[in-house]
Every structure is written in C-alpha cells, then in structure tokens.
Backbone as CSV, one residue per row, in Angstrom:
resi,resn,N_x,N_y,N_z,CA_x,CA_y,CA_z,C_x,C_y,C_z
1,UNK,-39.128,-19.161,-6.869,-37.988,-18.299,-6.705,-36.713,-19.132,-6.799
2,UNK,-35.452,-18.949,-7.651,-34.462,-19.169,-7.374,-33.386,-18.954,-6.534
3,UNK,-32.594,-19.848,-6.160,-31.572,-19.448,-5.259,-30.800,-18.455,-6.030
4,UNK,-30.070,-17.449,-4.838,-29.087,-16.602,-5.330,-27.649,-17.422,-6.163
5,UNK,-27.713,-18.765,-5.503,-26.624,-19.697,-6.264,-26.513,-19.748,-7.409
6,UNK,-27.942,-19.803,-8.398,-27.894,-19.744,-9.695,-28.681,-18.700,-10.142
7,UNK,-28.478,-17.348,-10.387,-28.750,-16.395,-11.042,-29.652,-16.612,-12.512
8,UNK,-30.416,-16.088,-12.594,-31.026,-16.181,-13.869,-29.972,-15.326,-15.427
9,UNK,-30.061,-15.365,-16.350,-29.185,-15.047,-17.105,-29.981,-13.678,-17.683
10,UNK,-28.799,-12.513,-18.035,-29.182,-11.250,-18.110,-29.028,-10.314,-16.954
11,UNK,-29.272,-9.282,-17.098,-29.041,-8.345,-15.463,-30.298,-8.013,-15.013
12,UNK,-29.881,-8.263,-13.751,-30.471,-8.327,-13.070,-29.838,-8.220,-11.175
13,UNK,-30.686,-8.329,-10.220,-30.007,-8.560,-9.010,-30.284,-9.576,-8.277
14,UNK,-29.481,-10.099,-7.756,-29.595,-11.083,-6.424,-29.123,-10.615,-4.847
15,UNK,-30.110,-11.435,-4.287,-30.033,-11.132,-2.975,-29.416,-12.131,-2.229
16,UNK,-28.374,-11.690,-1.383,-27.639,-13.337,-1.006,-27.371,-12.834,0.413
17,UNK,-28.082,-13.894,1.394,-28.119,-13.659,2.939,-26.609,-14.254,3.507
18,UNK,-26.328,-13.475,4.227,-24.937,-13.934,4.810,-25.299,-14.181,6.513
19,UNK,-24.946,-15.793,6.916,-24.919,-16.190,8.203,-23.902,-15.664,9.147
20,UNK,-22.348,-16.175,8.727,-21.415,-16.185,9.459,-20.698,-15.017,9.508
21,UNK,-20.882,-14.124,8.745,-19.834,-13.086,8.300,-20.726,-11.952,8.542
22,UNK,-20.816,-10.778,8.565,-21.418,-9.332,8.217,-21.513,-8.280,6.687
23,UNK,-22.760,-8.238,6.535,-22.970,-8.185,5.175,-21.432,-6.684,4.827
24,UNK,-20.907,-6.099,5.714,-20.276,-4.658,5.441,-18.841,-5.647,5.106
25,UNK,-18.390,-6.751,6.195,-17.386,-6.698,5.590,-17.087,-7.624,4.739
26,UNK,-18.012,-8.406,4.238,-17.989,-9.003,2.453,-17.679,-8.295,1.469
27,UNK,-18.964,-6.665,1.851,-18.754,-5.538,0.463,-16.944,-5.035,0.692
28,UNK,-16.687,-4.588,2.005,-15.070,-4.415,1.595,-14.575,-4.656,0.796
29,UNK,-14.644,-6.463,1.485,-13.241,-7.522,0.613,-13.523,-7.365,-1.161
30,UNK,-15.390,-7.498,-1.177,-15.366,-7.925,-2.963,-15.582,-6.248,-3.351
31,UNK,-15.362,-5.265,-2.858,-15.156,-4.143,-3.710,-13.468,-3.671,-4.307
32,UNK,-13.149,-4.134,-3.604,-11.188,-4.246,-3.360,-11.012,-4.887,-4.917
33,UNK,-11.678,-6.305,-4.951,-10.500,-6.985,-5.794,-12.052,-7.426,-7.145
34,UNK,-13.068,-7.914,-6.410,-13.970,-8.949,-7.036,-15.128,-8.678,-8.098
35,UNK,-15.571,-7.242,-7.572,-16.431,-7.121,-8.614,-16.398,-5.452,-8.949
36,UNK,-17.244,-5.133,-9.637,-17.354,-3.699,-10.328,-17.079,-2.799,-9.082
37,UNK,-16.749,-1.895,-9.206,-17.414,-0.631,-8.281,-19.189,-0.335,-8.113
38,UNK,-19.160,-0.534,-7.041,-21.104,0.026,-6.857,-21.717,-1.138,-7.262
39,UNK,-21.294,-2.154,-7.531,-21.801,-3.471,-7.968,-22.401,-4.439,-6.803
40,UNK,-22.206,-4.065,-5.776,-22.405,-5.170,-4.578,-22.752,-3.784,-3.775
41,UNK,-23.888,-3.905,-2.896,-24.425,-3.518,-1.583,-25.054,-4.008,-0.758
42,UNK,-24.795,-2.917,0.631,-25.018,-4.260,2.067,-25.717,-3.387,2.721
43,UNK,-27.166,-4.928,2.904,-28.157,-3.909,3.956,-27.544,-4.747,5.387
44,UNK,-27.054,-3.972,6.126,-26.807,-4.393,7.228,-27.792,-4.714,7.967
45,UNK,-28.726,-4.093,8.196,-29.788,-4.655,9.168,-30.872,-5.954,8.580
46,UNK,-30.370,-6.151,7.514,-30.995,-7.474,7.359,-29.558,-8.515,7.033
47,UNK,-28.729,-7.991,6.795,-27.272,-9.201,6.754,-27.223,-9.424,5.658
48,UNK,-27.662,-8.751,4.201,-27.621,-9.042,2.979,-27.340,-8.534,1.987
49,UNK,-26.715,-9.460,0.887,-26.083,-8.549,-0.155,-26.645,-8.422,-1.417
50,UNK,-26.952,-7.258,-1.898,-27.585,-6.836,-3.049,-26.393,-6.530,-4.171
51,UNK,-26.389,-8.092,-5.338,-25.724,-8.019,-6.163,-26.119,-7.535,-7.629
52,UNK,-25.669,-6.319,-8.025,-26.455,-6.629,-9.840,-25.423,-6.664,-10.519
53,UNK,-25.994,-6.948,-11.600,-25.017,-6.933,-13.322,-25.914,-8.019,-13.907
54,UNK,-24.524,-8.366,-15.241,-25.225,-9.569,-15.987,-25.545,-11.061,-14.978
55,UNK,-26.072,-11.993,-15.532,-25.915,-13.197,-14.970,-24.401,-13.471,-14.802
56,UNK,-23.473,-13.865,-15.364,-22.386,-14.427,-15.280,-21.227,-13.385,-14.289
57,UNK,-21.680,-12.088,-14.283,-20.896,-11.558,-12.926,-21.822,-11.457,-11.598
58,UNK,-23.304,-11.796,-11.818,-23.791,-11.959,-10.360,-23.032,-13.647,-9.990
59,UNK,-23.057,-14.144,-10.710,-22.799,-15.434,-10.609,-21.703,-15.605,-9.768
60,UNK,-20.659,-15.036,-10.790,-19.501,-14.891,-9.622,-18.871,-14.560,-8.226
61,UNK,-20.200,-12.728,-8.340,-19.977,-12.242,-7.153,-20.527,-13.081,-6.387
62,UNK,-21.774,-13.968,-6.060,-22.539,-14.919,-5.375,-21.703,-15.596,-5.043
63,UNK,-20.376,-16.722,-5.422,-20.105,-17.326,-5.470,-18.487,-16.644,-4.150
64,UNK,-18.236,-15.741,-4.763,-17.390,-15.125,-3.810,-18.099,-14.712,-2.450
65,UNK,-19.135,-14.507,-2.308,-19.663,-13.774,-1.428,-19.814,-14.750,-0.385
66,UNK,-20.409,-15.996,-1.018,-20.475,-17.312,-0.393,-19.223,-17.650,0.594
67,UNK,-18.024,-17.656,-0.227,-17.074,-18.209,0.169,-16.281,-17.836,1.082
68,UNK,-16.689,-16.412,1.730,-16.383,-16.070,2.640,-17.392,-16.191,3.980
69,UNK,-18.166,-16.661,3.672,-19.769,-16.866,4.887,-19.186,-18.310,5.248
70,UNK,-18.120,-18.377,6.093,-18.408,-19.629,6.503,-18.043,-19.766,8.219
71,UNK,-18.566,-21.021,8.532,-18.677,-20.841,10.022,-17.298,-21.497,10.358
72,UNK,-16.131,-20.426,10.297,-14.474,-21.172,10.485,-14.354,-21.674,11.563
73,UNK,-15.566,-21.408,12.722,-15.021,-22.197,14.073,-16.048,-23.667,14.099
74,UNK,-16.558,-24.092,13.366,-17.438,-25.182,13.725,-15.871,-26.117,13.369
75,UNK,-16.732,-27.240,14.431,-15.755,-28.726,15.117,-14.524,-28.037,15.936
76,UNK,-14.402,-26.787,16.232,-13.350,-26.253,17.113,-13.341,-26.036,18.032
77,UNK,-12.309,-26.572,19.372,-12.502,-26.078,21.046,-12.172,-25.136,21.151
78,UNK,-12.689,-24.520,21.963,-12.014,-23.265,22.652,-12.034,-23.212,24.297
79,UNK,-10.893,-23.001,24.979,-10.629,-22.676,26.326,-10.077,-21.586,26.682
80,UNK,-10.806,-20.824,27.318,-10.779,-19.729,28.474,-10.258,-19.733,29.936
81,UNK,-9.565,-18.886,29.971,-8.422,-19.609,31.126,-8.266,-17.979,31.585
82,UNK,-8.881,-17.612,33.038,-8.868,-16.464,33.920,-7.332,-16.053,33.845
83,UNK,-7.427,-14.949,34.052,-5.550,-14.283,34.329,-5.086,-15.153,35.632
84,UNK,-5.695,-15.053,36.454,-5.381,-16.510,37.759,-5.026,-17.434,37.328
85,UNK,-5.378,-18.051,36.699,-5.205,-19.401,36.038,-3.939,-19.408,35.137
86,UNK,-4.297,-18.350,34.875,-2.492,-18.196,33.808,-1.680,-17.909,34.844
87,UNK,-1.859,-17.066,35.728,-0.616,-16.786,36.618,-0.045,-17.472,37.530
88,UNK,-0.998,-18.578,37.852,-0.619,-19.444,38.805,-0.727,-20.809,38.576
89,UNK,-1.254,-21.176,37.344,-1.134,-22.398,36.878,-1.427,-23.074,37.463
90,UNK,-2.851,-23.014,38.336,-4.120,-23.686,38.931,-4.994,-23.902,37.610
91,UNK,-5.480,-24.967,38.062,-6.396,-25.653,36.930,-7.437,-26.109,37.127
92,UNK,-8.774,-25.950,36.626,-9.800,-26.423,37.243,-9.971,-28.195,36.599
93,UNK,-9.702,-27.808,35.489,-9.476,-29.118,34.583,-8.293,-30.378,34.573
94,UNK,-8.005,-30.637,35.403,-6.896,-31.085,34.953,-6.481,-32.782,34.413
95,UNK,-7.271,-32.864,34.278,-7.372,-34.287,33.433,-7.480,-33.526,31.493
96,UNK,-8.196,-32.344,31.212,-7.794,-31.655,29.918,-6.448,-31.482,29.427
97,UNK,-5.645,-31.003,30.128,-3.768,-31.047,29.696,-3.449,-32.630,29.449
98,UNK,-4.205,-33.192,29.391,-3.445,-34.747,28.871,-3.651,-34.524,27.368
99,UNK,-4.703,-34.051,26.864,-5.075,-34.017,25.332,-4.034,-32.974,24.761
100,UNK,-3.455,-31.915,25.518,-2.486,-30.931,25.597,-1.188,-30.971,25.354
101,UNK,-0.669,-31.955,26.538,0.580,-32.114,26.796,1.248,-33.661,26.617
102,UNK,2.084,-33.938,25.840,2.048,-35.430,25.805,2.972,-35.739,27.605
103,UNK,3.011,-36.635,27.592,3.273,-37.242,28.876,5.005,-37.381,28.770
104,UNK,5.646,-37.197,29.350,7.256,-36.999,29.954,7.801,-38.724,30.010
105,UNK,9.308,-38.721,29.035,9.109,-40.391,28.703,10.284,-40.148,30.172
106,UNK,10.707,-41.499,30.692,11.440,-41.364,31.798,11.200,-42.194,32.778
C-alpha cells in the first residue's frame, strides 16, 4: 500500500488520517479555496479524509490537508493561573516569573 503522500497517477482516492486537527474542519478550509467542490470528504468518526480526482489534484489536496495537521503546541508552555491568583497576585510558583520578568536594574 502506498502512502496517501504519493498518490498513484490517474483517479482515483486517497485516504489521509488527520492527528492534530478534525477531519470537518480541514474539509471547510480546503472546500473554500483548495480543491473541487465534493472533492474532499470527512469521516469524522474515524478522523479521515477521503480525497478523489486525478493523481496530481489528490496530490495536492494531500499535501494541503497535511499542512494543516500539525501539532502547533508541541515545545510550548502553558500556565494556568486560578482567578485568585490573578486577583491577588499570590503565586504558587514563584521562582517561574524570573523566566517572565526580567529583573529591575537599580
């Protein structure tokens, strides 16, 4: 079996699993601008997109479809900070605001 990456040439369909994203709102974005009408469908309950046409527009759509599956928060922190914590500017952390705040010259 080939990857959906490289499509075999002629029409046909590919199936291209989406990790990061939801197969509904890929079909949105690439029905808007990217590929045919009715050209791309999404089985949601398996997370995947059913592309046909020739080779050289599955190709593409694959390639778009891809490029939106990506995991935008990997290597990224995130901190959660209670409405308390905002309101009163108690900190459980507080050796973290050094990476935060540069230090006061003086």
């Amino acid at each position: 079996m080939r990857p959906a990456s490289s499509p075999e040439p002629g029409y046909g369909v590919s199936v291209v699993p989406l990790q990061y994203v939801s197969a509904q709102t890929v079909l949105k974005l690439m029905d808007s601008f990217a590929t045919k009408p009715g050209a791309v469908r999404a089985d949601t309950t398996r997370n995947i997109l059913l592309i046909q046409g020739s080779g050289a527009e599955r190709r593409a759509a694959v390639d778009t479809a891809l490029s939106f599956d990506v995991d935008w928060m990997r290597g990224q922190s995130v901190r959660n900070l209670s409405d308390r914590q905002q309101r009163t500017g108690t900190d459980h952390c507080p050796n973290s605001k050094r990476s935060w705040i540069p230090a006061r010259a003086g």
